[in-house]
N, C-alpha and C positions, 0 to 999 in steps of 0.2 A: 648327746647321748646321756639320758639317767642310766646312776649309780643303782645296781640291784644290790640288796644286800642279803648278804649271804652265812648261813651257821653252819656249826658241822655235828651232827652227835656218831659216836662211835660207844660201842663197851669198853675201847683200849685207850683210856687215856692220854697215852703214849699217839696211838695211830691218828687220834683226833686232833694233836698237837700240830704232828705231822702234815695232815692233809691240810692244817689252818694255814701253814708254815708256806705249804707248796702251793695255795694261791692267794696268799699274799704278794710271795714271788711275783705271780702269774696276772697282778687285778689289773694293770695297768691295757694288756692283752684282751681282757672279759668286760671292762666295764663295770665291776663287781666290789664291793664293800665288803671284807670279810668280819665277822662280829665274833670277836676272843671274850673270856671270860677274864681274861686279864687285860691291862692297861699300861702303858708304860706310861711313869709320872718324867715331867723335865724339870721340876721346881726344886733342885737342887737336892736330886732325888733318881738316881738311873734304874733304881729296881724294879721289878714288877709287885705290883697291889693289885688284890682282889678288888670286883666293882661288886662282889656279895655282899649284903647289908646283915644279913643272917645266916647263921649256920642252917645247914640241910643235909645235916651229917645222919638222922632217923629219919629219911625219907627213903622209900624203895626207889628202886632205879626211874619207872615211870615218873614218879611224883616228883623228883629230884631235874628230869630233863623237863619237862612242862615247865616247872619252877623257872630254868634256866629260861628259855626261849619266851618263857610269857616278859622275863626280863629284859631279853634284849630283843625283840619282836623284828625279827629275822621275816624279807620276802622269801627266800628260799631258804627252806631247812635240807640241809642230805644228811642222810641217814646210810652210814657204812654197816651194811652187812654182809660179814664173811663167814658166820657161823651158823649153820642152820638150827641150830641148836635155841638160839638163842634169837628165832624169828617171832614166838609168840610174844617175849616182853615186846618188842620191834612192834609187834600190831598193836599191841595193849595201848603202845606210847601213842602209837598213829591214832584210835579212835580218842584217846585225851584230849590230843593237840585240837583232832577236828573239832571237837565241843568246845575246845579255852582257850583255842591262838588262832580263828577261822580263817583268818587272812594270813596266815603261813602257810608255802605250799611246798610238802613234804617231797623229793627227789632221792631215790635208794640206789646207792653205788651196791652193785649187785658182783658176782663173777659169775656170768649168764649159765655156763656151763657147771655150775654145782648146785644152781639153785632149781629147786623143783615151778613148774606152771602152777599147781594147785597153792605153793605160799605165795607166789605171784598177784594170782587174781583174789587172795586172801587180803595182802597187803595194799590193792588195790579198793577192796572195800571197805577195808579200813580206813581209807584217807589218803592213800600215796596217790601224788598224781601222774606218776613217771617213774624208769627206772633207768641205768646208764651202767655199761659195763664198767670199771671201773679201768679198763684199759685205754677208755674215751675221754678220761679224766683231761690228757694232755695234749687234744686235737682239737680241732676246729668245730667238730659235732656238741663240745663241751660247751662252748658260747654260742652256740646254736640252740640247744636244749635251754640253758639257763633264759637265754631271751624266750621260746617259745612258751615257758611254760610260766613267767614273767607276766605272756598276753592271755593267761588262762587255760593255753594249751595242754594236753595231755601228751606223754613223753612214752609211746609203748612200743615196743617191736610190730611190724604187720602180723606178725606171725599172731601176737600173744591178740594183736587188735582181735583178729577174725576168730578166738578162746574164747573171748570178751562179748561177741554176738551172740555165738554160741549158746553162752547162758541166758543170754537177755531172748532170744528169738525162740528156743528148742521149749520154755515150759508154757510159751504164748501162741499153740497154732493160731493164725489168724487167716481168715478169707481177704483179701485187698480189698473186695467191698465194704467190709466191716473198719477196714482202718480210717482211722481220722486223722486226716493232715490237714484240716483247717489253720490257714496260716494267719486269720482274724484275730486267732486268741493269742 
């Protein structure tokens, strides 16, 4: 079984520490690499050292996590949001990564019941490829999603799937005649 590897960005420091902390715990369970921004040295040395070559203390929050992820080029990114507040920087960072880290694939721990459909399929055109309650974090569907979406898979509720058509099929009436499902090209 390959090792997937895995980042975390959170706003809260503190909460991204956390969740690095809890599957760490957990890799042995997932199959999973988690990528810290720290390192622990053993060459006669027990502390933690930064693996940052440069300060990025006058970077805005976007420019600051690109930075980070272009550094450690994370298979999967999750992305903790609990604040709706603070969904647009969330997308802003999601269209970056898509342009300058293409082969990361962004996963949003959400809390399903606070988050609105409309920043959903927002955060989905920005780059996210999946989203996961965050109370999944510690079941079986967690290494299910992380593998599926590993094989390129898309991670979305049915519910939000059939949102998802919605938009794509309601501004394209189309007669079946007119469609083209040539399977040659």
């Amino acid at each position: 079984m390959q090792t997937i590897t895995i980042a975390v960005v959170d706003a809260s420091q503190e909460k991204r520490v956390e969740m690095e902390r809890f599957l760490q715990q957990d890799k042995d369970k997932h199959a999973i690499e988690v990528l810290t921004d720290a390192t622990v040295t053993t060459a006669g040395y027990n502390g933690v050292t930064e693996r940052r070559l440069k300060s990025r203390s006058g970077l805005s929050f976007v420019e600051n996590m690109v930075a980070r992820i272009e550094r450690m080029k994370p298979r999967i990114l999750l992305v903790n949001i609990q604040v709706q507040q603070l969904f647009d920087d969330f997308c802003n960072l999601l269209s970056a990564l898509r342009r300058q880290c293409p082969d990361t694939l962004v996963v949003l721990l959400i809390d399903e019941k606070t988050i609105e459909k409309k920043l959903l399929l927002n955060a989905l055109a920005s780059g996210a490829r999946g989203f996961l309650d965050t109370k999944m974090v510690n079941t079986p569907g967690f290494s299910k999603m992380i593998k599926a979406v590993d094989q390129g898979e898309a991670w979305v509720s049915r519910k939000l799937l059939g949102e998802i058509m919605n938009k794509i099929l309601l501004p394209y009436p189309m007669n079946t005649n007119e469609a083209d499902f040539d399977s040659t090209r």
